[in-house]
VEXFI-304850 format. One line per field, with one value per residue (C-alpha): residue in one letter; x, y, z; residue number from 1. Coordinates in Angstrom, 2 decimals. Each point is the difference from the previous one (the first is absolute). Layout:
resn = [A:...] $
east = [X:...] $
north = [Y:...] $
up = [Z:...] $
resi = [NUM:...] $
! end
This chain:
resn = [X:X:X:X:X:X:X:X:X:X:X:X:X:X:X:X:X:X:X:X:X:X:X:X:X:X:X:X:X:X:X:X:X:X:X:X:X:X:X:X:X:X:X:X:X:X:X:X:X:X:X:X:X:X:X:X:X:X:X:X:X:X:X:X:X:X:X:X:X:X:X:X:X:X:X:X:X:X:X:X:X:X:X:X:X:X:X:X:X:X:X:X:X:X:X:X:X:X:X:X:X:X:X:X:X:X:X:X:X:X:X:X:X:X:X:X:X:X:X:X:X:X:X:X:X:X:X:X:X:X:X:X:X:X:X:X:X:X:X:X:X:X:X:X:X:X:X:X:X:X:X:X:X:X:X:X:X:X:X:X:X:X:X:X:X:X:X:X:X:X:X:X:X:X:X:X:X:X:X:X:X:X:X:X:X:X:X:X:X:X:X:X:X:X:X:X:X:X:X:X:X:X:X:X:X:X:X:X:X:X:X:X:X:X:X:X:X:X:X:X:X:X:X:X:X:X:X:X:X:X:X:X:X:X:X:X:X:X:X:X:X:X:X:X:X:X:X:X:X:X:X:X:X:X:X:X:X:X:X:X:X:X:X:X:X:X:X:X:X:X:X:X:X:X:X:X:X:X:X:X:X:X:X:X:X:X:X:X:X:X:X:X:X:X:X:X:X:X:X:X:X:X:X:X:X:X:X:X:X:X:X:X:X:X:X:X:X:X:X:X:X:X:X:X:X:X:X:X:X:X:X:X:X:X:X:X:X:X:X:X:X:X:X:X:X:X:X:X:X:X:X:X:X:X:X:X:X:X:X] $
east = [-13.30:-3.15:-2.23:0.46:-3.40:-0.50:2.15:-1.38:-3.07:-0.84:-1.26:-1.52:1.40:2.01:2.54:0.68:3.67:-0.35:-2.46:1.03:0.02:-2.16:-3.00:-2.42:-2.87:0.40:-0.14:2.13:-0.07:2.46:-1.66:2.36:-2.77:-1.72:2.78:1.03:-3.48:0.54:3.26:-0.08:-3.47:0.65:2.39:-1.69:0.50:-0.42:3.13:1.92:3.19:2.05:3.45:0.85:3.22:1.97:3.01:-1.24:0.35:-2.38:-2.86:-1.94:0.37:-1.76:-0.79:-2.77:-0.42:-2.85:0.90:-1.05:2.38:2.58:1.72:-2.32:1.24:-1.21:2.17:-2.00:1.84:-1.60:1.53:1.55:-1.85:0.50:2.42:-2.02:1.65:3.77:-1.12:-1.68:-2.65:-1.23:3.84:0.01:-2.17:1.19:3.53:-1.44:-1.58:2.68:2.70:-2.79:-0.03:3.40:0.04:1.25:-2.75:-2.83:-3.13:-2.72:-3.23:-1.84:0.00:-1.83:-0.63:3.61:2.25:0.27:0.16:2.19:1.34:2.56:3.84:1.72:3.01:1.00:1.85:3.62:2.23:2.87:1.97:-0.84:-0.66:3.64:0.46:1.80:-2.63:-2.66:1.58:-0.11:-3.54:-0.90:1.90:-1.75:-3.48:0.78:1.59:-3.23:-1.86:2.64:-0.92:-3.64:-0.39:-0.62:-3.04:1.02:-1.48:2.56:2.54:-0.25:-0.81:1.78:1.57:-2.62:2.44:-0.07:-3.59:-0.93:2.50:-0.88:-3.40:0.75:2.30:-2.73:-2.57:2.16:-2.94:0.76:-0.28:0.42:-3.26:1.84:2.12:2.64:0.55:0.03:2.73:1.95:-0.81:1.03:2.75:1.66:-1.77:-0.21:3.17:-0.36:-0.57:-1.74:-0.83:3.57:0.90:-2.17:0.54:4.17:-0.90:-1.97:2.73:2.56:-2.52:-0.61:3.46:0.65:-1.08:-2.31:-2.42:-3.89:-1.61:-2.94:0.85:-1.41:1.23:-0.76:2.15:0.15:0.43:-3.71:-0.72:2.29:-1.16:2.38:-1.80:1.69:-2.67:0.86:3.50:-0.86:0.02:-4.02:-0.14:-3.24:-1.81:0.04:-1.24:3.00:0.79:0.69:2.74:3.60:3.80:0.80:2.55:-2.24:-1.86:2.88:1.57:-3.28:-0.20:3.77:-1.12:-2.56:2.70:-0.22:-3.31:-3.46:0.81:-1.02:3.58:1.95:3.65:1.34:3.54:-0.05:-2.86:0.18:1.76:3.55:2.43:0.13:-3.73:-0.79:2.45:-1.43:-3.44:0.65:1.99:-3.09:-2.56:2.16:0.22:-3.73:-0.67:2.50:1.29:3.55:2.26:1.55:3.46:1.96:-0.19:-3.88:-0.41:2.14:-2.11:-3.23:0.87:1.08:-3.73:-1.29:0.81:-2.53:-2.98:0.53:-0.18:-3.08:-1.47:0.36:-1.35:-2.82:-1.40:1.18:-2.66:-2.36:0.67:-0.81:-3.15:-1.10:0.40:-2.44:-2.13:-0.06:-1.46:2.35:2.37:3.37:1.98:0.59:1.29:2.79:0.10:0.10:3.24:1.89:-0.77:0.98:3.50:0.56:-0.76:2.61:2.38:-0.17:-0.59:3.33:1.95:-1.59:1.50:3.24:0.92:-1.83:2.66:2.83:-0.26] $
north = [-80.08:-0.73:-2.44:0.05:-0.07:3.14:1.06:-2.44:-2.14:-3.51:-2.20:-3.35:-2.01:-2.70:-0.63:-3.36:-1.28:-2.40:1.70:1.75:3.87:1.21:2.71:-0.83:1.88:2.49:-2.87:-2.33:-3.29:0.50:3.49:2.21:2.24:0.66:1.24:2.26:1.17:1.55:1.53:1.04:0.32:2.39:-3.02:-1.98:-3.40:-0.99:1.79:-1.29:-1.62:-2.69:-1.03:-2.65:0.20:-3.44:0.90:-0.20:-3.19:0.61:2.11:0.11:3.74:1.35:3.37:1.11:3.41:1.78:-0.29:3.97:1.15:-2.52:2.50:-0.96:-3.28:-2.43:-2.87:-2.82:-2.19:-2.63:-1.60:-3.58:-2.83:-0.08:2.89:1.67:-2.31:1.59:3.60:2.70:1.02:2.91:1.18:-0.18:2.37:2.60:-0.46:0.84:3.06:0.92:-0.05:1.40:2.88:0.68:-0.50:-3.51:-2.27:0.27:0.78:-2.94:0.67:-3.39:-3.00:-3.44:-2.98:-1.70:3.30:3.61:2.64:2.35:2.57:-1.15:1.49:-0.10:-1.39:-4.13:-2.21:0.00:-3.20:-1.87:1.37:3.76:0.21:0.19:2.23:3.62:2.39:-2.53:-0.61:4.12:0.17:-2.52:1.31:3.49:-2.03:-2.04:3.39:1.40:-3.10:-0.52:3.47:-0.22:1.10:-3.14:0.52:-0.35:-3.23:-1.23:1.22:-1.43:-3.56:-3.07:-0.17:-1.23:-2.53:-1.62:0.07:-1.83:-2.46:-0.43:-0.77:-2.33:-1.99:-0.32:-1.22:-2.18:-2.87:-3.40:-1.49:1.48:-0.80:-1.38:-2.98:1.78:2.35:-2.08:-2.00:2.76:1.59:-3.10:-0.77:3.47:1.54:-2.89:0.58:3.31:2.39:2.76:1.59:-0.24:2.04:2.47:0.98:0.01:2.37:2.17:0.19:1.04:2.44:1.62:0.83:1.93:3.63:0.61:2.54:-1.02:1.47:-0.54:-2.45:-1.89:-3.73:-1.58:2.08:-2.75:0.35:0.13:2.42:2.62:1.90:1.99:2.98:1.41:2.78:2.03:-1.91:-1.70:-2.63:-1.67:-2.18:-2.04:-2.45:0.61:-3.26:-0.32:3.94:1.11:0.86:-1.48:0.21:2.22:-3.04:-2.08:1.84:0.47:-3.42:-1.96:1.87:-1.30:-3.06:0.09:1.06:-4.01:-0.02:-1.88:-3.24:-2.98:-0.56:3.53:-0.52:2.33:-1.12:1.20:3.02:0.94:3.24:0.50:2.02:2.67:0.10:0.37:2.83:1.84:-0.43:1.51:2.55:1.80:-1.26:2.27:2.65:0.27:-0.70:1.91:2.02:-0.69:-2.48:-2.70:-0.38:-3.21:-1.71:1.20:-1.95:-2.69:-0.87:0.31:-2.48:-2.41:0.67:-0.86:-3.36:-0.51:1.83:-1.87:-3.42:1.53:0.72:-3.43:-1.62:2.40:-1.36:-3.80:0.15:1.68:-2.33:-2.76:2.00:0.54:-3.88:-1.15:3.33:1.13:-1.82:1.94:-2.69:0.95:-2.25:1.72:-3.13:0.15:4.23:-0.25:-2.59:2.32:2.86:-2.10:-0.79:3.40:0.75:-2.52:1.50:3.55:-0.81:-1.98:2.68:2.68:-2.16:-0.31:3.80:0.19:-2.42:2.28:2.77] $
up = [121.56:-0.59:-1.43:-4.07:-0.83:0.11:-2.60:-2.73:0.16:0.11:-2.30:0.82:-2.97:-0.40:-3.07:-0.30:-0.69:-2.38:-2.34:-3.31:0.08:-2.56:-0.51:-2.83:-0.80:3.07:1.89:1.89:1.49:2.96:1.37:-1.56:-1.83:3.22:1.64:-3.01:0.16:3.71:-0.89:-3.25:-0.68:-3.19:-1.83:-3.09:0.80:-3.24:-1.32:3.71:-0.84:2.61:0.33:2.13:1.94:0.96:1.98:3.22:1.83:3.02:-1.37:-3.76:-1.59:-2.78:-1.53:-1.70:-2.15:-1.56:-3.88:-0.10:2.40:0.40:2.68:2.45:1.19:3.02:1.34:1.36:2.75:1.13:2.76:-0.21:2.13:3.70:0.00:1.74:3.10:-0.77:-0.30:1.58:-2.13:1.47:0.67:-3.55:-0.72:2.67:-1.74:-3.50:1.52:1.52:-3.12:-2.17:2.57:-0.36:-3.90:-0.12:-0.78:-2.48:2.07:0.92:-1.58:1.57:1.97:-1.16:1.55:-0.52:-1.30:-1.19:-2.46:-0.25:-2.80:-2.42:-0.10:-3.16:-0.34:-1.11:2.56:0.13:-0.59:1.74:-2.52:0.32:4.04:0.08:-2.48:1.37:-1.30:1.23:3.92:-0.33:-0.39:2.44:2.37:-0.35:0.60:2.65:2.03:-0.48:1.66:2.52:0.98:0.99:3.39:2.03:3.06:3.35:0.10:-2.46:1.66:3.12:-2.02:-0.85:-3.76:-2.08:-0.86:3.34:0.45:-3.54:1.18:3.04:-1.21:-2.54:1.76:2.48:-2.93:-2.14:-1.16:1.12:-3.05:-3.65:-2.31:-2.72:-0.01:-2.36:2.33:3.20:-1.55:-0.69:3.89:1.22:-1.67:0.54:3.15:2.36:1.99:-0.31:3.21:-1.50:3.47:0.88:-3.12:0.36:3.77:-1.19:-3.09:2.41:2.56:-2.58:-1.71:3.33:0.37:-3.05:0.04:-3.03:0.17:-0.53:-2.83:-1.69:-2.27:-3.73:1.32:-3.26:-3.11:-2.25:-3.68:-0.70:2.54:-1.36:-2.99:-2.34:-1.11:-2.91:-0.80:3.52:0.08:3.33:1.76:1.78:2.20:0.37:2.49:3.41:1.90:2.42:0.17:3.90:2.78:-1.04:0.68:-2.90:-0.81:-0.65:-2.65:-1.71:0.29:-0.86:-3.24:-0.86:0.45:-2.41:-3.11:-0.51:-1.04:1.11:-1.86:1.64:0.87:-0.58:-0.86:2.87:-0.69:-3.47:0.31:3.85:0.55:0.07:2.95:-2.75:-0.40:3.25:0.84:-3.11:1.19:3.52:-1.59:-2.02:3.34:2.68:-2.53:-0.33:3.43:1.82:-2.96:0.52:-0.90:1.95:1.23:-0.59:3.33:0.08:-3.70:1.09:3.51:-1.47:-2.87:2.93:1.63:-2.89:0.05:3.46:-1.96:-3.07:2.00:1.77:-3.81:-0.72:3.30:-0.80:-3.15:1.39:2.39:-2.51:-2.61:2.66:0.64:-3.49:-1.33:2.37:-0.78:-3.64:-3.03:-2.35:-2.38:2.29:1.54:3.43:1.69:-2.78:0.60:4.02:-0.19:-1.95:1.69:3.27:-1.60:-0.61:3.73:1.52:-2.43:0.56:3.72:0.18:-1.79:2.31:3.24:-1.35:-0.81:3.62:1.30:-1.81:1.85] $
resi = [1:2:3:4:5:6:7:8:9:10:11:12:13:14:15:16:17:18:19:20:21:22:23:24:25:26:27:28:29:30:31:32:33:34:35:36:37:38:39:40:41:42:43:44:45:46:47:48:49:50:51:52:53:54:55:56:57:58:59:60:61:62:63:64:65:66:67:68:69:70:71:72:73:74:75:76:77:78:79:80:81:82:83:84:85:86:87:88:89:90:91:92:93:94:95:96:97:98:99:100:101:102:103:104:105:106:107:108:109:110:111:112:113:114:115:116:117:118:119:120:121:122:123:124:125:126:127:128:129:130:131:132:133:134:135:136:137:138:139:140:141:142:143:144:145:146:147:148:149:150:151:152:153:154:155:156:157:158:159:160:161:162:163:164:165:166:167:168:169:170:171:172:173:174:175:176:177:178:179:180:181:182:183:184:185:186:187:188:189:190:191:192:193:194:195:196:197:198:199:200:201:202:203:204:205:206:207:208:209:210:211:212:213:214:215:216:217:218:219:220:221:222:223:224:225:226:227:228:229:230:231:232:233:234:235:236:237:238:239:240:241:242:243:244:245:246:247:248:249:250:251:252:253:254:255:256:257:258:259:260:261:262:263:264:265:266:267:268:269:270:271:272:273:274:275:276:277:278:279:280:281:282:283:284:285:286:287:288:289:290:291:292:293:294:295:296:297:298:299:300:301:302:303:304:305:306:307:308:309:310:311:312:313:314:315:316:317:318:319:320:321:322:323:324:325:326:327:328:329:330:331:332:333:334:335:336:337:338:339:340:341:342:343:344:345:346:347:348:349:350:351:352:353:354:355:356:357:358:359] $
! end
């Protein structure tokens, strides 16, 4: 695909982090205006109205309105410091063109200095308590199908799981030392002895082994990123940073993981997904994707698989975590986050070995 400027154009501004998001006058002090000005040159900024969004935990979000037609929305995301060093900007954008091809994303209408706009989709974030709900899993599942199937490009095909790659890379560029002492005491005290290359090349070896197809895949279907839009009685899904080639598995497992929540130390014991859960879930996926349902000993061997994606989910967003506390300036504790993320990994990971041993 080609380069995503020319779909939407640039703008050389920069919106700083730390600054309040306001407009006064028709004017702003963070460069908001002038960007309005170039892509919605008919809006009163006078009568422009913002909300400011606070669930992410990489990136600031905001969206502004014009008061006269509050239809039109924009959603500002301005990207969280140094992330830029865990993802793939520019992939990015060729993802968000892509799904907004195919009727899955909102479309991009620019690029600035340090994020995007983009058109809003309405719909408000779904909770640890209603992810799980039947009608819920139902709609998901029909949204997810449709992403899963996006033709992949040859290249893609003949590529390495994203998976591997991002971990591959950030095993490779783990810092040396974490910049604050909190979280150096907490590295050292749980990561020292730990061979995180070691762990990585056995959760690759095991992945490679279990036949799940790749599909173009989300990667991140967290609770915030999953919008519940009762007006058209659907399900959108939102941010695309670490969209790309997957097993189909994972896709699916990483979003069970993420039933427990974002909290800087998600009860997984009490919220995590249950045996139940995840045999309803692949229930209403195959019957989207394939559009039949499963057989017993089909249900029963993909819940064991499960159990090797789910463990790879959690490595996942160890290493990020690791990443991000030495990266972001957000308040988060990701040295806190990546630990329990890592627990979750040896567990799964041990459970996976022993039905592997049982058979």
């Amino acid at each position: 695909m080609k380069s995503s400027k020319k779909y939407f154009p640039f703008i050389p501004i920069k919106i700083p982090l730390e600054e309040p998001i306001k407009i006064e006058n028709g004017n702003s002090t963070c460069g908001i205006s002038m960007i309005i000005r170039q892509i919605r040159p008919t809006w009163k900024l006078d009568y422009c109205e913002i909300e400011v969004f606070t669930n992410g935990i990489t990136n600031k979000i905001f969206c502004v309105c014009n008061g006269e037609e509050k239809e039109d929305k924009l959603i500002f995301r301005v990207f969280g410091a140094g992330s830029d060093k865990i993802i793939d900007r520019e992939f990015e954008l060729e993802n968000f063109e892509r799904l907004s091809k195919n009727g899955l994303a909102a479309p991009v209408y620019a690029k600035f200095e340090n994020g995007l706009v983009y058109g809003y989709l309405p719909g408000e974030c779904v909770s640890i308590k209603s992810v799980r709900e039947p009608c819920i899993v139902e709609k998901i599942c029909i949204s997810l199908s449709l992403i899963h199937k996006i033709p992949l490009t040859k290249k893609e095909q003949n590529q390495q799981p994203l998976i591997e790659i991002k971990l591959k890379n950030w095993i490779e560029t783990l810092p040396n030392k974490i910049s604050s002492k909190e979280g150096q005491l907490l590295f050292d005290e749980y990561f020292a002895k730990i061979n995180l290359t070691n762990q990585f090349e056995q959760l690759i070896a095991f992945i490679k082994n279990i036949s799940s197809p790749m599909v173009f895949s989300h990667n991140d279907l967290l609770i915030y990123n999953i919008l519940l839009d009762k007006l058209n009685n659907k399900i959108h899904f939102i941010d695309y940073e670490y969209a790309g080639p997957n097993p189909q598995l994972f896709d699916i497992a990483n979003h069970l993981c993420e039933y427990a929540g974002v909290d800087e130390i998600p009860n997984y014991e009490i919220n995590g997904p249950t045996n139940k859960e995840r045999e309803y879930f692949l229930k209403c996926y195959f019957l989207n994707f394939i559009g039949k349902s499963l057989d017993e000993f089909e249900l029963k061997n993909l819940v064991k698989q499960l159990l090797i994606f789910e463990s790879a989910a959690h490595f996942f967003w160890t290493l990020w975590a690791i990443h991000q506390s030495n990266l972001s300036k957000i308040q988060f504790n990701y040295m806190q986050y990546a630990i329990s993320r890592h627990k979750q990994f040896i567990l799964l990971f041990n459970k996976f070995v022993e039905e592997i041993k049982k058979e």
